[in-house]
Predicted model as a PDB file, atoms N, CA, C, CB and O in Angstrom, pLDDT in the B-factor column:
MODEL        1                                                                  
ATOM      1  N   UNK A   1       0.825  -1.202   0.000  1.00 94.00           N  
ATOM      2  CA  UNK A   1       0.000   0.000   0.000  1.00 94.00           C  
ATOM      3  C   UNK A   1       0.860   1.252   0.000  1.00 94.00           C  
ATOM      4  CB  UNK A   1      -0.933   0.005   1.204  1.00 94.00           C  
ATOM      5  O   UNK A   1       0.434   2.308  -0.470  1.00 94.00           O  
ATOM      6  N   UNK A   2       2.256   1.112   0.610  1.00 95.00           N  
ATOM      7  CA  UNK A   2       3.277   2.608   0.763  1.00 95.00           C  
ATOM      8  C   UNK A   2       3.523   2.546  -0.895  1.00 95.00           C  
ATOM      9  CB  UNK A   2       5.163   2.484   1.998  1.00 95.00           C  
ATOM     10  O   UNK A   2       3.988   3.609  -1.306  1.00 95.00           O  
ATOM     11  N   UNK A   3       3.354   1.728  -1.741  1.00 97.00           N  
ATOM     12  CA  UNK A   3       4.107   1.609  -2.989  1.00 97.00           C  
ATOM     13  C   UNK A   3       3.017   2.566  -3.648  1.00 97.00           C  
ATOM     14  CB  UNK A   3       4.383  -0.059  -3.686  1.00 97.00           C  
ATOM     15  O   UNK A   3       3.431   3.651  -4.057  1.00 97.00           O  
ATOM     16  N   UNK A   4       1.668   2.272  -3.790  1.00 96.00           N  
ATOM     17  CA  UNK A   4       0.268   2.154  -4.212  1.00 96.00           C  
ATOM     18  C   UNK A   4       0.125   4.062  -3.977  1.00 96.00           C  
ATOM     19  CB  UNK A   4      -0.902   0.828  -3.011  1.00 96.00           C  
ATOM     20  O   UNK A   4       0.098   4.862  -4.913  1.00 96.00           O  
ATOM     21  N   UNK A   5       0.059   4.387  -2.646  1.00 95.00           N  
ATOM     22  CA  UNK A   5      -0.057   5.594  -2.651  1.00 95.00           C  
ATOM     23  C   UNK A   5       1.200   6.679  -2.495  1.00 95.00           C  
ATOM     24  CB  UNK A   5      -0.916   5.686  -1.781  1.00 95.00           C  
ATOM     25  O   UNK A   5       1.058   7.861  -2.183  1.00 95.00           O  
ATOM     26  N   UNK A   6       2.650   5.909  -2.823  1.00 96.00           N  
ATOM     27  CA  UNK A   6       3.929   7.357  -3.121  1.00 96.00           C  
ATOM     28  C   UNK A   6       3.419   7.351  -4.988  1.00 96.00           C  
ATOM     29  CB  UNK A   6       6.508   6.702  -2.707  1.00 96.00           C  
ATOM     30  O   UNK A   6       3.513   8.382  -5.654  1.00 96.00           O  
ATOM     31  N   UNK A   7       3.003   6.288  -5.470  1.00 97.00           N  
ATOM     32  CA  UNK A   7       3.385   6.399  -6.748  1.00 97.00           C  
ATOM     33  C   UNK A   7       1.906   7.207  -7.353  1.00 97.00           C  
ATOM     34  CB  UNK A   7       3.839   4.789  -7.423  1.00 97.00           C  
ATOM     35  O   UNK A   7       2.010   8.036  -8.256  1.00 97.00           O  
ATOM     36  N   UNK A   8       0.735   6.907  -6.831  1.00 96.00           N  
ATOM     37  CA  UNK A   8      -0.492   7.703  -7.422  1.00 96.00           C  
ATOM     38  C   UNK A   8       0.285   9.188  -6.870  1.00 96.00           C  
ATOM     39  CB  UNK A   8      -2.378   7.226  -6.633  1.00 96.00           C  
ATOM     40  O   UNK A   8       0.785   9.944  -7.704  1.00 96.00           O  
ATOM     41  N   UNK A   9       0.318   9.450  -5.661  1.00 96.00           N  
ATOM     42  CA  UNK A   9       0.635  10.680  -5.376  1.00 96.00           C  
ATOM     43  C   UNK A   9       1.877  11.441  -6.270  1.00 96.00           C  
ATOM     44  CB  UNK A   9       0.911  10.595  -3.982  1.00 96.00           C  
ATOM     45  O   UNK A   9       1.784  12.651  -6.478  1.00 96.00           O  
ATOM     46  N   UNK A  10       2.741  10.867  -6.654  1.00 96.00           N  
ATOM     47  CA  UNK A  10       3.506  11.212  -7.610  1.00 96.00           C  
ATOM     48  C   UNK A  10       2.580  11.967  -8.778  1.00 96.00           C  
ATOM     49  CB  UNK A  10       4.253   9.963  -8.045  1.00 96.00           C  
ATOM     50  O   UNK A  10       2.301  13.147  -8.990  1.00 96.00           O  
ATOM     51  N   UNK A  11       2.215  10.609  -9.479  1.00 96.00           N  
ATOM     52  CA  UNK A  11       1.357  11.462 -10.242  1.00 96.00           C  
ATOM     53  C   UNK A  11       0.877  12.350 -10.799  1.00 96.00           C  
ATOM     54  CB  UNK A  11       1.013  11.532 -10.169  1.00 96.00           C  
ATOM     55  O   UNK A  11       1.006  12.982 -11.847  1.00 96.00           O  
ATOM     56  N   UNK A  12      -0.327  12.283  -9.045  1.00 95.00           N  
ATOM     57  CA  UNK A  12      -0.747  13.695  -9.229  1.00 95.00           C  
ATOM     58  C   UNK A  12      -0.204  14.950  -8.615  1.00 95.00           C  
ATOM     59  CB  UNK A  12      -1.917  13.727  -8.912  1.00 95.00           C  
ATOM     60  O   UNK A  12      -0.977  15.891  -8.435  1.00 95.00           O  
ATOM     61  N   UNK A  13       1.193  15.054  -8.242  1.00 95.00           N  
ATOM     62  CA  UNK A  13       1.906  16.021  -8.466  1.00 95.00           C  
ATOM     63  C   UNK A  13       2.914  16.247  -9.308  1.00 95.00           C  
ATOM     64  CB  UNK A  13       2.211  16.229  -7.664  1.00 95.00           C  
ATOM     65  O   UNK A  13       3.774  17.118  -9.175  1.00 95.00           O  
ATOM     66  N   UNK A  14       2.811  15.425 -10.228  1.00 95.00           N  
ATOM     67  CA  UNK A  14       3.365  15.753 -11.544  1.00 95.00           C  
ATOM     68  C   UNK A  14       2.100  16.360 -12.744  1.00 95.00           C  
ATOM     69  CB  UNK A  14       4.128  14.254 -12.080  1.00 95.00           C  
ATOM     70  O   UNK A  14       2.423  17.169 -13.614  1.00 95.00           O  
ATOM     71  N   UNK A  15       1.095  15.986 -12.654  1.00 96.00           N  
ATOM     72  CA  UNK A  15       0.145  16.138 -13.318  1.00 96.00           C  
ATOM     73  C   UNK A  15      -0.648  17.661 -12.996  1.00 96.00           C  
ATOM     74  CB  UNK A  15      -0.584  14.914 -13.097  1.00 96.00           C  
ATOM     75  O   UNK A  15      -1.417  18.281 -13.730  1.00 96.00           O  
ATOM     76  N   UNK A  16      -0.128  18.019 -11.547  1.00 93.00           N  
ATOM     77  CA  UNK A  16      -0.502  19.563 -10.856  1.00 93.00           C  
ATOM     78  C   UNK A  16       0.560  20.352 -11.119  1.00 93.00           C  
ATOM     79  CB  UNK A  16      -0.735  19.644  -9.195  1.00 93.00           C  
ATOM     80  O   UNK A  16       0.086  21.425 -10.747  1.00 93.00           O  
ATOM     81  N   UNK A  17       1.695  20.614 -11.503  1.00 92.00           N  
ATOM     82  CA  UNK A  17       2.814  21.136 -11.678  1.00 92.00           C  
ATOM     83  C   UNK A  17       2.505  21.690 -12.695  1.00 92.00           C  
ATOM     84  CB  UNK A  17       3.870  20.438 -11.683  1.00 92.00           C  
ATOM     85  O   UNK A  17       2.782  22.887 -12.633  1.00 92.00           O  
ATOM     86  N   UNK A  18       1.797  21.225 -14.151  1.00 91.00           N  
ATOM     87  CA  UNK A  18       1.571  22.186 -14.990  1.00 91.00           C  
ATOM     88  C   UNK A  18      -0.221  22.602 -15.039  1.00 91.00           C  
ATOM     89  CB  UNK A  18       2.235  21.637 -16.390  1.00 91.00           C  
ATOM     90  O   UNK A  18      -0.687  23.610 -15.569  1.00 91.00           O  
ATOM     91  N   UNK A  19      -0.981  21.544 -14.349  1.00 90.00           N  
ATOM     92  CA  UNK A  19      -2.621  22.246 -14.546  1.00 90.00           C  
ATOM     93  C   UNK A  19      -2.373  23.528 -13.479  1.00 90.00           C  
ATOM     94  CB  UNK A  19      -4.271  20.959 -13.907  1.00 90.00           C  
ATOM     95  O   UNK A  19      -3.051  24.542 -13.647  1.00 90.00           O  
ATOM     96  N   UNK A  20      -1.322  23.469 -12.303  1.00 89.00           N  
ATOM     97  CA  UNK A  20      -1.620  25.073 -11.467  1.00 89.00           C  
ATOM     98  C   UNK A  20      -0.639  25.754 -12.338  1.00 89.00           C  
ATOM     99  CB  UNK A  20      -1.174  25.289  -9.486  1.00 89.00           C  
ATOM    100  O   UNK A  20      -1.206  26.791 -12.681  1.00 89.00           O  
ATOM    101  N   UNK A  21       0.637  25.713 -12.923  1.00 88.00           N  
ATOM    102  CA  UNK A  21       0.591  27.207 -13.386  1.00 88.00           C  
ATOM    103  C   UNK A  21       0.651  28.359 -13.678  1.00 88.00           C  
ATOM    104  CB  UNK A  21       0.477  27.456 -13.407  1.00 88.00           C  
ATOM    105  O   UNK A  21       0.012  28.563 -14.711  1.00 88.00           O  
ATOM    106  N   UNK A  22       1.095  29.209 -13.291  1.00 86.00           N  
ATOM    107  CA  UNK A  22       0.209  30.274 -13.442  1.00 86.00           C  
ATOM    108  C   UNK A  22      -0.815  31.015 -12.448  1.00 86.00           C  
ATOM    109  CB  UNK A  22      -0.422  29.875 -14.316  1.00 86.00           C  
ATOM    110  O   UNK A  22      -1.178  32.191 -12.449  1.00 86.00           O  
ATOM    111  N   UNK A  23      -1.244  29.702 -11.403  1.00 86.00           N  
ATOM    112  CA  UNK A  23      -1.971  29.888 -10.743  1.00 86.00           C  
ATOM    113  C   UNK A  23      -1.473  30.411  -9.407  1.00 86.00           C  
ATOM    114  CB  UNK A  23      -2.598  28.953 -10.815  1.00 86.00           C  
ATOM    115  O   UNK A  23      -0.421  30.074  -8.864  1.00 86.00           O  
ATOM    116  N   UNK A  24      -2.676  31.581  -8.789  1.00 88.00           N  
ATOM    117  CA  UNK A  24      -1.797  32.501  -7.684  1.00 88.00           C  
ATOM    118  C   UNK A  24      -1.771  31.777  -5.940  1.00 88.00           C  
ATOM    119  CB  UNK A  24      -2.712  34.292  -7.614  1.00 88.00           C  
ATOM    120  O   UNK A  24      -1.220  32.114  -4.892  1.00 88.00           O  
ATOM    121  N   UNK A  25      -2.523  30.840  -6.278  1.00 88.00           N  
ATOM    122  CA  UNK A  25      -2.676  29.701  -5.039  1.00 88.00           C  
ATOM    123  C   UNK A  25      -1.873  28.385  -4.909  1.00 88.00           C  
ATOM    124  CB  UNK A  25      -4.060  29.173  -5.055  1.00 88.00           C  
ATOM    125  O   UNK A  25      -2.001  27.508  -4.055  1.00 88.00           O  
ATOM    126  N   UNK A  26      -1.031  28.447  -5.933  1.00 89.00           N  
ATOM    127  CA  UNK A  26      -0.014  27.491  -6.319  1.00 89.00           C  
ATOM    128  C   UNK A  26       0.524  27.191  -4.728  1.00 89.00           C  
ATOM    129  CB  UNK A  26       1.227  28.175  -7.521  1.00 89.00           C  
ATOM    130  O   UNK A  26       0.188  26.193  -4.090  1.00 89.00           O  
ATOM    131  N   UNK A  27       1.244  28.041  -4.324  1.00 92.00           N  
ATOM    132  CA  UNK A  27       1.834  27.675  -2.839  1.00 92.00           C  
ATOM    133  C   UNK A  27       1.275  26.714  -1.265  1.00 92.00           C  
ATOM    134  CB  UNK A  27       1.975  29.011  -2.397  1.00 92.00           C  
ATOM    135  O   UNK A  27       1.760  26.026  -0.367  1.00 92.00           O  
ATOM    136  N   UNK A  28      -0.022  27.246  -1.719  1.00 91.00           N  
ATOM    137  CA  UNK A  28      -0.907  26.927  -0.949  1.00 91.00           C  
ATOM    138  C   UNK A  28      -1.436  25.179  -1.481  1.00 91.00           C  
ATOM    139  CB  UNK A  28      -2.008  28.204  -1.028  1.00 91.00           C  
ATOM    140  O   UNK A  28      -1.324  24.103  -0.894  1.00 91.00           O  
ATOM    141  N   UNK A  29      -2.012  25.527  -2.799  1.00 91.00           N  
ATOM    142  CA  UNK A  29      -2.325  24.233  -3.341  1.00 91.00           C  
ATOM    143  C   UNK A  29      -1.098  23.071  -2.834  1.00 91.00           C  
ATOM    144  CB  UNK A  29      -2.416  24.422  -5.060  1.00 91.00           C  
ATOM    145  O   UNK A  29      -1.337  22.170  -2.031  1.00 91.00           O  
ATOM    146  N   UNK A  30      -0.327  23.207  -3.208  1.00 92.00           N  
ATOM    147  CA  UNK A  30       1.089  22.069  -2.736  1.00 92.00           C  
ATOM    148  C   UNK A  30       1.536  21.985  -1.665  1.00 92.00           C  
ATOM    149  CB  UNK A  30       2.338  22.226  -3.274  1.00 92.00           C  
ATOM    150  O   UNK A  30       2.496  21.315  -1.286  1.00 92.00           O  
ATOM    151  N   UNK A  31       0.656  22.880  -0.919  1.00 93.00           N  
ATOM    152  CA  UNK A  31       1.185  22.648   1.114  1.00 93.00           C  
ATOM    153  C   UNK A  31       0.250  21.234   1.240  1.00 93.00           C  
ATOM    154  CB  UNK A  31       0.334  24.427   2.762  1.00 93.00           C  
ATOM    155  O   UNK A  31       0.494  20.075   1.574  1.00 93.00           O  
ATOM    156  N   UNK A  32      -1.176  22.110   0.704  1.00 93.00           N  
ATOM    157  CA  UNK A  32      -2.203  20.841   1.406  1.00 93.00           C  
ATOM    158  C   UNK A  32      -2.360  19.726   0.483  1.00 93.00           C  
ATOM    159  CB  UNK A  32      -3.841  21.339   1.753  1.00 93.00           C  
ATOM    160  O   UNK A  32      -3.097  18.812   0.851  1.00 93.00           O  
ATOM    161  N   UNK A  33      -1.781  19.642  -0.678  1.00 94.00           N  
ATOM    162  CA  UNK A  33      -1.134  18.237  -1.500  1.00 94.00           C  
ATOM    163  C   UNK A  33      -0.303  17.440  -0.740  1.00 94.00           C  
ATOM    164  CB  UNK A  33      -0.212  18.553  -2.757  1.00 94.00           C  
ATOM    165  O   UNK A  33      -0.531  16.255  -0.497  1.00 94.00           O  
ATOM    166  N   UNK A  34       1.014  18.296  -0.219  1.00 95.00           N  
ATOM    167  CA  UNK A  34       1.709  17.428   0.600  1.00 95.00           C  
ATOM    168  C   UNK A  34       1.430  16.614   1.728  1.00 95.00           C  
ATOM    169  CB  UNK A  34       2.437  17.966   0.927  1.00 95.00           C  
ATOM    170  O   UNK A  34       1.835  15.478   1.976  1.00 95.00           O  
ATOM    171  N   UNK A  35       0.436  17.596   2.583  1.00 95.00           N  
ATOM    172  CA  UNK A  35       0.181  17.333   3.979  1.00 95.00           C  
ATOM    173  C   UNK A  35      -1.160  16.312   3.462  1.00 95.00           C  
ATOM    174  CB  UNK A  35      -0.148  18.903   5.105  1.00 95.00           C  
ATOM    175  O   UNK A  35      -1.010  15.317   4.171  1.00 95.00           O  
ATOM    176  N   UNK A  36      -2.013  16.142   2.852  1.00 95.00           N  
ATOM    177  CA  UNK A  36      -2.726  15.282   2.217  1.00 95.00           C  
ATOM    178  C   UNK A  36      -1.905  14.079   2.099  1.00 95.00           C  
ATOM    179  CB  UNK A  36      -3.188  15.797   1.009  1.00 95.00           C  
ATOM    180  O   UNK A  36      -2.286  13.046   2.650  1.00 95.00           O  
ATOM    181  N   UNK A  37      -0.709  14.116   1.368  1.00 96.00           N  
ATOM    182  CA  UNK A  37       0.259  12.706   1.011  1.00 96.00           C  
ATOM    183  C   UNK A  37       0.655  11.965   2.212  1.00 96.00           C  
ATOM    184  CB  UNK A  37       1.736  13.066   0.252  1.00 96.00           C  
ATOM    185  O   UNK A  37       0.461  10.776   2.465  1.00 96.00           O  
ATOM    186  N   UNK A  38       1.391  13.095   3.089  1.00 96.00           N  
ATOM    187  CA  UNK A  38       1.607  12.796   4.995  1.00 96.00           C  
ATOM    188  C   UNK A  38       0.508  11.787   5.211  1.00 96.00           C  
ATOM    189  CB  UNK A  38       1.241  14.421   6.280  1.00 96.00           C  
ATOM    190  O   UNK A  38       0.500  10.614   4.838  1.00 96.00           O  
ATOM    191  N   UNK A  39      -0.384  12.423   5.856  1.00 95.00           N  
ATOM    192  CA  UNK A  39      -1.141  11.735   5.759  1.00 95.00           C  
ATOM    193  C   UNK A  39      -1.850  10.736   5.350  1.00 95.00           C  
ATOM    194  CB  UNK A  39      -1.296  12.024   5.770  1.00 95.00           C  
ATOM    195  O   UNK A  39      -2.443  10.070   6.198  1.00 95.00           O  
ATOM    196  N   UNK A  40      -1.983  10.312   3.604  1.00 96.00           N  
ATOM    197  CA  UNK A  40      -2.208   9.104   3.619  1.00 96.00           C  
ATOM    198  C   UNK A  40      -1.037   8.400   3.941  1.00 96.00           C  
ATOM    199  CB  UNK A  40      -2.749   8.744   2.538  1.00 96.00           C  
ATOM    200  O   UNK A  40      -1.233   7.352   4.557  1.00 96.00           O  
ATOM    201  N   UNK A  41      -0.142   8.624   3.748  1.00 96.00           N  
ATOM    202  CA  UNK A  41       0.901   7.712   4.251  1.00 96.00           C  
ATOM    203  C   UNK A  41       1.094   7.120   5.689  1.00 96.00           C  
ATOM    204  CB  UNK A  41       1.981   8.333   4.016  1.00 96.00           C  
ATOM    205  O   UNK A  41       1.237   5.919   5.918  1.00 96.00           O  
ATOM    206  N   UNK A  42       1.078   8.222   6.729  1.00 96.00           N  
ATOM    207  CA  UNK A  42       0.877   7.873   7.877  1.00 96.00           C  
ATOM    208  C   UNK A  42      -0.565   6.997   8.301  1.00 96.00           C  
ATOM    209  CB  UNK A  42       1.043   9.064   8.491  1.00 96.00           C  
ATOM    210  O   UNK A  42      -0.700   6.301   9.307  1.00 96.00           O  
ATOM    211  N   UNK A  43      -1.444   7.213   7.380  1.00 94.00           N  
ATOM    212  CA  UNK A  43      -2.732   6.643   7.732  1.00 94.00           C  
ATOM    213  C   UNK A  43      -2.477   4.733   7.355  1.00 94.00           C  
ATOM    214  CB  UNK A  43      -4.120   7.583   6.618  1.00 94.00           C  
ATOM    215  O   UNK A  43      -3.093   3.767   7.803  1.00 94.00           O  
ATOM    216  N   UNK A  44      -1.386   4.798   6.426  1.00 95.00           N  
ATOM    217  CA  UNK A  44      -1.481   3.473   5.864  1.00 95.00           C  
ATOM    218  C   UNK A  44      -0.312   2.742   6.949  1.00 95.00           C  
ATOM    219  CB  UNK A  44      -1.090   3.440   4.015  1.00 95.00           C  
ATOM    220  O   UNK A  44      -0.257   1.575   7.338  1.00 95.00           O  
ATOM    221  N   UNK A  45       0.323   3.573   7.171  1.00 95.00           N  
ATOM    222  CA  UNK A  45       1.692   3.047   8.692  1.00 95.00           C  
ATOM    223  C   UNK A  45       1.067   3.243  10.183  1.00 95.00           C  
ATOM    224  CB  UNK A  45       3.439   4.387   8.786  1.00 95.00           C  
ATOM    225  O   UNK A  45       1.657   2.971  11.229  1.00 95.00           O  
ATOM    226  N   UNK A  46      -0.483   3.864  10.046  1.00 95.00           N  
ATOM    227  CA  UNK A  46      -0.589   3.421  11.686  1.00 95.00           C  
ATOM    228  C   UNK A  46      -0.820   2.065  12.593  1.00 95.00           C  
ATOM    229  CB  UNK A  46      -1.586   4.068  12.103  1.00 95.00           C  
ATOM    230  O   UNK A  46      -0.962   0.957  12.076  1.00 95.00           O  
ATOM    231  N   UNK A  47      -0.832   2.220  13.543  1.00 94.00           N  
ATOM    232  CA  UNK A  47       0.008   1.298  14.544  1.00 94.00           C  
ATOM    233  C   UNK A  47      -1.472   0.861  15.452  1.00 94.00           C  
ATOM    234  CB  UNK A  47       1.519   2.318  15.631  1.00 94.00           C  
ATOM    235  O   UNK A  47      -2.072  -0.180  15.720  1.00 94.00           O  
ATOM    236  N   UNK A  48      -1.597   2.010  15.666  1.00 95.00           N  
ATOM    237  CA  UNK A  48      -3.052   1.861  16.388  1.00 95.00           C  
ATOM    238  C   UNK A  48      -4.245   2.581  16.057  1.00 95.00           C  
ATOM    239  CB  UNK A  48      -2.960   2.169  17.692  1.00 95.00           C  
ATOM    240  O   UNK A  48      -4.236   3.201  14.994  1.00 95.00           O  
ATOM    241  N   UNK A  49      -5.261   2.610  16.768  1.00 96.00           N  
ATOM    242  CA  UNK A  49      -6.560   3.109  16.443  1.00 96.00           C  
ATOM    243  C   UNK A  49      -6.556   4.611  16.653  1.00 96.00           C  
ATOM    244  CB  UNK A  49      -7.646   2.421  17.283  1.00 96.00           C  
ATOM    245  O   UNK A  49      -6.940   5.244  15.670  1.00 96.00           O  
ATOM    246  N   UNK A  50      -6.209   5.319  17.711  1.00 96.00           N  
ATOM    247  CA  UNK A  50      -5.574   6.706  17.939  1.00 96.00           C  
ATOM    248  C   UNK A  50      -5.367   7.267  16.595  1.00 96.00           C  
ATOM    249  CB  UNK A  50      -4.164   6.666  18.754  1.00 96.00           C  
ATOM    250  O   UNK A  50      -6.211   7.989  16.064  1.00 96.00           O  
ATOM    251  N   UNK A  51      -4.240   6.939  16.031  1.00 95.00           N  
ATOM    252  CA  UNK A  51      -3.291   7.609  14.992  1.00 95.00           C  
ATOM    253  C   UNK A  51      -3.861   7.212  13.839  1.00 95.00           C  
ATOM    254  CB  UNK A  51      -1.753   7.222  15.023  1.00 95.00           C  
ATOM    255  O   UNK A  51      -3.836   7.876  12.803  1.00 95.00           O  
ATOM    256  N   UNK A  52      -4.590   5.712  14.023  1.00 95.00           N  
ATOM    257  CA  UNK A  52      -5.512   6.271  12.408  1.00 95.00           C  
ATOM    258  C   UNK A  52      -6.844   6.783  12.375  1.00 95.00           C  
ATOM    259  CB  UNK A  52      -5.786   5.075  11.350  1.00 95.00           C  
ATOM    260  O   UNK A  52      -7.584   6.857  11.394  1.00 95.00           O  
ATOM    261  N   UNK A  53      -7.103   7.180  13.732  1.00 96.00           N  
ATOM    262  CA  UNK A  53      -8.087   7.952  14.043  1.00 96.00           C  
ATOM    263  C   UNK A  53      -7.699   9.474  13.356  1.00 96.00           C  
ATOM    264  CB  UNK A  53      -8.271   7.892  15.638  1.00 96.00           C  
ATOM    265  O   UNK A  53      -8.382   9.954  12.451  1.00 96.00           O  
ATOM    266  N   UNK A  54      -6.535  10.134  13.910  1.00 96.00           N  
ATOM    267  CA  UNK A  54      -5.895  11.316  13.851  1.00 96.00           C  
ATOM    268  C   UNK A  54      -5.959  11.567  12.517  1.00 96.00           C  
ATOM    269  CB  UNK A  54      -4.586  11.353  14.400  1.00 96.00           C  
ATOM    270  O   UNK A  54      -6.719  12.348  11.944  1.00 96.00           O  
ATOM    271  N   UNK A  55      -4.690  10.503  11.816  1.00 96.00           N  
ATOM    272  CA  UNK A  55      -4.370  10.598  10.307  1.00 96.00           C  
ATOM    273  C   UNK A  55      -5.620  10.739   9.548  1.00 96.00           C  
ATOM    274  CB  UNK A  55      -3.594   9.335   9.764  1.00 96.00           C  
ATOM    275  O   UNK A  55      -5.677  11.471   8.560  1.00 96.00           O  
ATOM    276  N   UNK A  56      -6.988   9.818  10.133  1.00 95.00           N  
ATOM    277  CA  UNK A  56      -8.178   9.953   9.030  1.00 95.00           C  
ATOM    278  C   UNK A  56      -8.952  11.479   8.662  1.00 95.00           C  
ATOM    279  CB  UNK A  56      -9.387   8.961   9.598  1.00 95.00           C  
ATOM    280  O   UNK A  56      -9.616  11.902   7.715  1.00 95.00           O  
ATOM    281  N   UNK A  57      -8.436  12.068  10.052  1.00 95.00           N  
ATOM    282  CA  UNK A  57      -9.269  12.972  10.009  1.00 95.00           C  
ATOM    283  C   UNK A  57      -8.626  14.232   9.399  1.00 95.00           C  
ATOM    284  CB  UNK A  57      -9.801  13.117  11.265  1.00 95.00           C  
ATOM    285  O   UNK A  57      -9.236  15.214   8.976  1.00 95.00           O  
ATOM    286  N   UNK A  58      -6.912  13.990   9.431  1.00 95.00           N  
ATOM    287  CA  UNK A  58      -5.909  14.835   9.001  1.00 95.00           C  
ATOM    288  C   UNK A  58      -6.785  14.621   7.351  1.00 95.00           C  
ATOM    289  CB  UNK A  58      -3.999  14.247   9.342  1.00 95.00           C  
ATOM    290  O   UNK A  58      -7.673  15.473   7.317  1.00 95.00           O  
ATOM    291  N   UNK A  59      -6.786  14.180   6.673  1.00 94.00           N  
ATOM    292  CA  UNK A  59      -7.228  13.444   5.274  1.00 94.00           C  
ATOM    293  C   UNK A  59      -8.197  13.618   4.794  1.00 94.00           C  
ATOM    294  CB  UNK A  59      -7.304  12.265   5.199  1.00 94.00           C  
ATOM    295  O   UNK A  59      -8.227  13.602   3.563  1.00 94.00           O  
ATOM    296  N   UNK A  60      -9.578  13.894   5.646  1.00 93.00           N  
ATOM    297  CA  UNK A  60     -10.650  14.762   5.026  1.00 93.00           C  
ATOM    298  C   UNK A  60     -10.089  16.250   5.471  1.00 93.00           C  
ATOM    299  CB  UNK A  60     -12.323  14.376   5.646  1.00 93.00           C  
ATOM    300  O   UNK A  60     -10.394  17.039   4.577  1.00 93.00           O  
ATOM    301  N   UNK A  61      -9.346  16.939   6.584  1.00 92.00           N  
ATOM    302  CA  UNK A  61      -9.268  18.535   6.628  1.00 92.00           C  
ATOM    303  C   UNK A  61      -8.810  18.605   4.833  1.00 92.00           C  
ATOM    304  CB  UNK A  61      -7.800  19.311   8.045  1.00 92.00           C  
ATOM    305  O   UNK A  61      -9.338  19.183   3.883  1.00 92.00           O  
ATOM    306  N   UNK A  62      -7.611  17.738   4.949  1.00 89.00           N  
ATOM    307  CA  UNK A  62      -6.652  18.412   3.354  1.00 89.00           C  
ATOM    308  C   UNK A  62      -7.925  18.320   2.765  1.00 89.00           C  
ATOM    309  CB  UNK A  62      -5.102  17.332   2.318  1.00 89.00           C  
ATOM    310  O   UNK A  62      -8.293  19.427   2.373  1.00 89.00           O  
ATOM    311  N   UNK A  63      -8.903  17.239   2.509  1.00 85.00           N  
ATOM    312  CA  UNK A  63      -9.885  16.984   1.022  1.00 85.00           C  
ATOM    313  C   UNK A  63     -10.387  18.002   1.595  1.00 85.00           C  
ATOM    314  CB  UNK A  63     -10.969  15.526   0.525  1.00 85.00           C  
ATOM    315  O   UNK A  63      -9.984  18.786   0.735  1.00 85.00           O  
ATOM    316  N   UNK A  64     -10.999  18.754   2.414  1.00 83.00           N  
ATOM    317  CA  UNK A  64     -12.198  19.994   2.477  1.00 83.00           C  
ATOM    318  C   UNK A  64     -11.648  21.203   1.907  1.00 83.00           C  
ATOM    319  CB  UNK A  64     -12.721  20.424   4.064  1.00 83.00           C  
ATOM    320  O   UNK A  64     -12.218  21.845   1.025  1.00 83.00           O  
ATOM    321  N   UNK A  65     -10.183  21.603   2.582  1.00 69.00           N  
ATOM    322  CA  UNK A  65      -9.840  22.526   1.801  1.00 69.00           C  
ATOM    323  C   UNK A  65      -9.658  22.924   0.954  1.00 69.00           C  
ATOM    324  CB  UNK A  65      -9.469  22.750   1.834  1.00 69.00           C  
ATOM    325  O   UNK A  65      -9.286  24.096   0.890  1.00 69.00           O  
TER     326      UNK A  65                                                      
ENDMDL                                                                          
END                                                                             
């Protein structure tokens, strides 16, 4: 699953590198891309119920924003 989601996430930050742009939220867009990636990652390495409690919820903030 660490393989499954570095390599989609790749992807789609290769695939965002040229749809943003240009774009004046660029900085912002690729904070909460990253911290989105953190997160699934940590969500797929937790240990216990706590932390994939935490990580899940880290994972919809990035998707809302």
């Amino acid at each position: 699953m660490l393989v499954v989601v570095t390599g989609v996430s790749l992807l789609v930050h290769v695939y965002s590198i040229g749809y943003m742009h240009g774009d004046g939220g660029y900085p912002r867009f690729f904070a909460y891309l990253s911290l989105f990636t953190f997160s699934m990652l940590m969500l797929v390495l937790a240990a216990n119920f706590l932390l994939l409690y935490v990580f899940w919820e880290a994972v919809g903030l990035c998707s809302t924003s």
